[in-house]
C-alpha positions, -999 to 999 in steps of 0.1 A, spaced: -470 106 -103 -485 116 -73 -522 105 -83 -499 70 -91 -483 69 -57 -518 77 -41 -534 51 -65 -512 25 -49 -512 41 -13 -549 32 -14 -550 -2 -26 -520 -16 -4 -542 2 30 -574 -17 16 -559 -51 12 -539 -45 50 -580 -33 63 -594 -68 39 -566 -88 55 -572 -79 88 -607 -81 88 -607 -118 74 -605 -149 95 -571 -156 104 -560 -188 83 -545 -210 102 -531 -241 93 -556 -264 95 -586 -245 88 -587 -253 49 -619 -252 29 -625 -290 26 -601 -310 50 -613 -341 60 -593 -343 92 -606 -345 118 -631 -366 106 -655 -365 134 -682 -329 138 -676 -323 177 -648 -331 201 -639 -366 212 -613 -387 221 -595 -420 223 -612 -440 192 -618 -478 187 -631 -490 157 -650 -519 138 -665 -522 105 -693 -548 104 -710 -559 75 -702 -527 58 -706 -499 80 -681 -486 100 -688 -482 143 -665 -455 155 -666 -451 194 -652 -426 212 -647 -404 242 -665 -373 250 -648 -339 257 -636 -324 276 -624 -355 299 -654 -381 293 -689 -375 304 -722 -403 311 -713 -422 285 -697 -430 250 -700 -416 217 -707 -441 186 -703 -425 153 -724 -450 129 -708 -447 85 -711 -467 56 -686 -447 33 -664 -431 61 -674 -399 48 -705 -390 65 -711 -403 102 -741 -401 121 -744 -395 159 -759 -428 180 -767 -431 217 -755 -464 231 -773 -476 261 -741 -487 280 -715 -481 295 -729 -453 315 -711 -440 347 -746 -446 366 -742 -487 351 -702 -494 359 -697 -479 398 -687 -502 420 -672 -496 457 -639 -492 443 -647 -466 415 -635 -430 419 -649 -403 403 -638 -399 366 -663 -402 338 -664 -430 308 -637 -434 289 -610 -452 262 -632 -475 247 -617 -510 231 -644 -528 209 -632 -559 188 -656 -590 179 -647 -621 194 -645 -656 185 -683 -665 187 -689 -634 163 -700 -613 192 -686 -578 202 -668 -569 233 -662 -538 249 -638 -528 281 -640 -494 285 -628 -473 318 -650 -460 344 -641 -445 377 -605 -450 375 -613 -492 367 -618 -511 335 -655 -528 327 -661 -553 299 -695 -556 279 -707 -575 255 -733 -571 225 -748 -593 193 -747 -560 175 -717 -530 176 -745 -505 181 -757 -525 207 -780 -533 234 -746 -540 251 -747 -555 286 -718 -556 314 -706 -590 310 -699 -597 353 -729 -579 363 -727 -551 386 -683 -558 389 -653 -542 369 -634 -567 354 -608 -547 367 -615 -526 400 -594 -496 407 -570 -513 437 -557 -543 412 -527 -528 412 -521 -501 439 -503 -470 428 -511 -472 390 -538 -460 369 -564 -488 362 -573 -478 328 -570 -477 287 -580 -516 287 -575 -528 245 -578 -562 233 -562 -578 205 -571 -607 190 -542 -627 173 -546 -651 141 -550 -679 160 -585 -664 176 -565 -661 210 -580 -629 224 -548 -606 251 -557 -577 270 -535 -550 275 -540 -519 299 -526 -498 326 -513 -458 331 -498 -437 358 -512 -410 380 -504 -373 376 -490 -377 343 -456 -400 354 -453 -439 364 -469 -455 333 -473 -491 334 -485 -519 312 -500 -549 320 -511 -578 297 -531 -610 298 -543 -640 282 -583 -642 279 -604 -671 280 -626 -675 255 -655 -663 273 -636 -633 267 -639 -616 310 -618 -646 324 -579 -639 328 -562 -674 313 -525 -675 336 -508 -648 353 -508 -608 343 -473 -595 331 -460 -566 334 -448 -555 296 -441 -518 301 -422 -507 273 -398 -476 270 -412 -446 272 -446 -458 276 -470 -440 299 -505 -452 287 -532 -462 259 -517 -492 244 -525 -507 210 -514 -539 196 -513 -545 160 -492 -573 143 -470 -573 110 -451 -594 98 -454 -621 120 -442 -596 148 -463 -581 174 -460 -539 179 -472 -526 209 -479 -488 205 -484 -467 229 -484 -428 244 -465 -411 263 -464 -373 278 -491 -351 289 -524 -349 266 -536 -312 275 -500 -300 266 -485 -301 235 -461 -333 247 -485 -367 240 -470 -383 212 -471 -418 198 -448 -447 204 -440 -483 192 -421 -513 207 -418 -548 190 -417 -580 200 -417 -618 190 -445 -629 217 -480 -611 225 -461 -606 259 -427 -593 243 -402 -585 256 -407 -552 235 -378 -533 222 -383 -495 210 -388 -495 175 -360 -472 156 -385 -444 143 -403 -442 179 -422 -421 182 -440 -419 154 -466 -396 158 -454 -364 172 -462 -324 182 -459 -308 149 -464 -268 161 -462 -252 131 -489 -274 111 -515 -269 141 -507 -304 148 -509 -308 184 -505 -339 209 -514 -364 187 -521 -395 207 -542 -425 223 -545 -441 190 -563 -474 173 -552 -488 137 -574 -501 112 -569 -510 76 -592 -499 52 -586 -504 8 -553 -525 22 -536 -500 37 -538 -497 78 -544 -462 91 -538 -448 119 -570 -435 139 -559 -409 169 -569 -378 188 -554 -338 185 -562 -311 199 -588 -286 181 -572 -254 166 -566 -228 181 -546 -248 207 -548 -240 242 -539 -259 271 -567 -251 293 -589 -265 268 -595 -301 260 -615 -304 230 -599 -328 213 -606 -344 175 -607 -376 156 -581 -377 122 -567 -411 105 -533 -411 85 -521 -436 69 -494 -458 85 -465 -479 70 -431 -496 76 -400 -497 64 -379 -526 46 -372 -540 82 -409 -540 95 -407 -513 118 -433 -486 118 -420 -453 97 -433 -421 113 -462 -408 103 -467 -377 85 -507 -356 103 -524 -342 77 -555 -317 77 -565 -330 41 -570 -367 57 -573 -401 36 -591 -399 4 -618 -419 13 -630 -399 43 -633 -366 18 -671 -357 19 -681 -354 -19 -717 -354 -13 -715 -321 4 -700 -303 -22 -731 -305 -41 -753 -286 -15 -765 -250 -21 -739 -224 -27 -749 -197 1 -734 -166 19 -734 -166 56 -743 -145 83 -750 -142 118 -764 -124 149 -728 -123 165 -698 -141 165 -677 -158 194 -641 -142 187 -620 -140 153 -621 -174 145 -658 -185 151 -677 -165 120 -705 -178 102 -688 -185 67 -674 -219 91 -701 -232 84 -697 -235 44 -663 -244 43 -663 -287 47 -645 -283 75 -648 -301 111 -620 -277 123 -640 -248 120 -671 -236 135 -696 -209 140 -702 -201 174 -724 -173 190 -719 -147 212 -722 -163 246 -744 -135 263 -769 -131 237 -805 -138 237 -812 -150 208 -792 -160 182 -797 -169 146 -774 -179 115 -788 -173 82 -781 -182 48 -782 -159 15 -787 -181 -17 -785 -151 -37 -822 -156 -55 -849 -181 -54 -838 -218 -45 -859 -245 -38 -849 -269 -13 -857 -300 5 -835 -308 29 -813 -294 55 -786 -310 75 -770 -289 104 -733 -304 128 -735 -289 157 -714 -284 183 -723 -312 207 -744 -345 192 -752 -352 227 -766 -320 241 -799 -307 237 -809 -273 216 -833 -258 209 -840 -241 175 -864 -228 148 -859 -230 109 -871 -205 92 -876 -195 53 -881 -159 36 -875 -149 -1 -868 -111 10 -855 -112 41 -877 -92 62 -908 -116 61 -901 -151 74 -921 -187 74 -912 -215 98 -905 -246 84 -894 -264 113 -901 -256 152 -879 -272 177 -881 -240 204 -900 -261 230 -894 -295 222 -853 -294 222 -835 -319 198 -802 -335 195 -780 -358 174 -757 -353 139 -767 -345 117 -799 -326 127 -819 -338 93 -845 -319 86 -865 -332 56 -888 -300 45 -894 -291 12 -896 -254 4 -883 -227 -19 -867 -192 -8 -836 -172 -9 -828 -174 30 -827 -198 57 -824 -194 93 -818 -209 120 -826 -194 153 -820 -203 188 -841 -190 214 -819 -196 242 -821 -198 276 -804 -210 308 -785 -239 313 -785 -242 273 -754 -248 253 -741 -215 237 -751 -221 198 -724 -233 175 -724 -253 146 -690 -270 128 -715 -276 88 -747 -265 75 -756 -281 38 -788 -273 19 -800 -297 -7 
């Protein structure tokens, strides 16, 4: 009995030790969720599928930077990291622009089968225009805003979207308060040089509204959505008002909001949304904040639910999820190399290298911000031969630089790639190198001013 009670003594204290040892599972951090879609941290999405592909454009955290991102996909699954050459804070300053970075982009293609693109800058809304979504785009007035920050004194000049109606009729709907309180919302007719305002600017504030609007028509009605509360906490939440008119009036719809703090599923201020319908069905395509949240960090994601309405036409709310559409799930990766991970050090709990395995934008490796030189590896078990390797990390935009390196025992390694003096960037780092061992590594020489190394996926093929 006692050698029973010991017996079970034993194995209870080694699952408590295994338990507390492992990576804390929180909600969200699933092997193989598909939300948030997106490798890196971004914000305020616009989207347009041309000819096929799909042009995602987006903020970058925390609070905007130089310029935008542009995720490029032709199956929604596996995006690839594109430098646009506008906007750029250094292109849309004008004597009236304060100091805030690029943000909130609105793309839609206009009537002459052109793209257009008002985006805020300095506190003030710019418009560009481009034969191609991936550009070269060009400001469409020059060296001007289409909207300078004093248009309307004592409001936030900023989170410009267009709409275009059935009729081709292009509106443009924008405005936001300052420290978090005053919201307001402004609308106008465009001409159909698409930077012209057709008639007078109306004020269309809805309930509840303080900024990002979105309209998206159903039904013959026209629902304005919209956010509300404060993005770094955990109160920004989706709205949506209807109306009979592109200019309303706009009546809060029954289920507002919609899209709302959900604390327990990791769900956090979900907000500054577009809608786009993909297999029939329109989805909506918002921002959250990363897990773990914190409010003193602003890393927020891209994820896309699905959106629908109830017998009346209003919007029913919508249910975040971490597993994400169907369509976005990234089957291709599942058939890369099954591997082990490890690491020189690990940032926190959280941030370990088996992150890296797991099909999961939530989740990263990151090093230890102080060391040297890092390095991630990967144990294949035996001999594999391989060809290619794709590496997410952290930042598409910033620079790193790295070596990749080969050994079949672990002590002896061959470099396969060399990147330690000539840094790279993008996502997904593809490195096309054929080669056969039973580790990989990926070190990172480090140095000042460099990004601490961190990578959301690594997939051998």
């Amino acid at each position: 009995m006692r050698l029973f009670v010991l017996f079970v003594f034993n194995t209870l204290l080694f699952a408590l030790l295994s338990a507390c040892s492992a990576p804390e599972m929180l909600p969200g951090r699933e092997p193989q969720s598909s939300n948030p879609i997106l490798p890196g941290y971004y914000a305020d999405p616009s989207l347009v599928i041309y000819e096929g592909t799909a042009y995602l454009y987006a903020t970058l955290d925390p609070w905007g930077g130089e310029t935008l991102g542009l995720w490029e996909s032709d199956d929604f699954q596996h995006w690839s990291f594109r430098e646009l050459n506008w906007p750029t804070k250094a292109a849309c300053t004008s004597p009236t622009s304060k100091s805030a970075g690029v943000w909130a982009p609105s793309v839609v293609r206009g009537g002459d089968g052109r793209f257009y693109m008002y985006v805020s800058v300095g506190n003030e809304v710019w418009a560009g225009v481009a034969d191609h979504p991936a550009g070269p785009w060009k400001n469409l007035l020059g060296d001007q805003p289409l909207i300078p920050e004093n248009f309307k004194p004592g409001f936030h000049m900023i989170d410009a979207e267009a709409f275009i109606d059935e009729d081709g009729q292009a509106w443009l709907y924008w405005g936001s308060g300052w420290n978090w309180v005053n919201g307001k919302c402004w609308a106008v007719k465009l001409s159909d040089d698409m930077k012209t305002f057709d008639g007078t600017v109306h004020d269309v504030t809805p309930p509840n509204y303080f900024e990002a609007p979105f309209m998206y028509k159903h039904g013959g009605r026209y629902h304005l959505m919209y956010s509300s509360g404060r993005t770094p906490l955990d109160t920004y939440q989706v709205h949506s008002a209807v109306g009979d008119s592109p200019l309303g009036p706009f009546m809060e719809e029954p289920n507002s909001p919609i899209l709302v703090t959900d604390i327990d599923k990791n769900v956090v201020s979900p907000g500054h949304h577009a809608v786009f319908v993909e297999n029939g069905q329109p989805w909506i395509l918002y921002h959250r904040h990363s897990i773990p949240y914190s409010p003193d960090v602003i890393n927020r994601q891209i994820c896309a639910d699905p959106l629908a309405f109830d017998g009346n036409g209003h919007f029913l709310p919508v249910t975040p999820t971490h597993r994400g559409p169907v369509f976005t799930q990234r089957k291709a990766s599942r058939q890369a190399l099954p591997a082990l991970a490890s690491a020189s050090s690990q940032s926190g709990g959280l941030n370990g290298p088996e992150n890296v395995l797991d099909d999961n934008y939530a989740t990263k490796w990151q090093a230890f911000g102080d060391e040297k030189e890092s390095w991630i590896q990967l144990d294949f078990g035996k001999l594999k031969s391989f060809s290619v390797n794709e590496v997410r990390l952290e930042y598409a935009w910033k620079t790193y630089r790295l070596k990749l390196e080969s050994s079949s025992d672990g002590r002896h390694w061959e470099v396969l790639v060399d990147q330690s003096k000539t840094p790279v960037k993008g996502s997904p780092l593809r490195f096309q190198q054929e080669g056969a061992g039973r580790y990989l590594r990926l070190v990172f020489p480090g140095g000042e001013g460099e990004p601490v190394p961190a990578l959301f996926e690594w997939q051998v093929y």
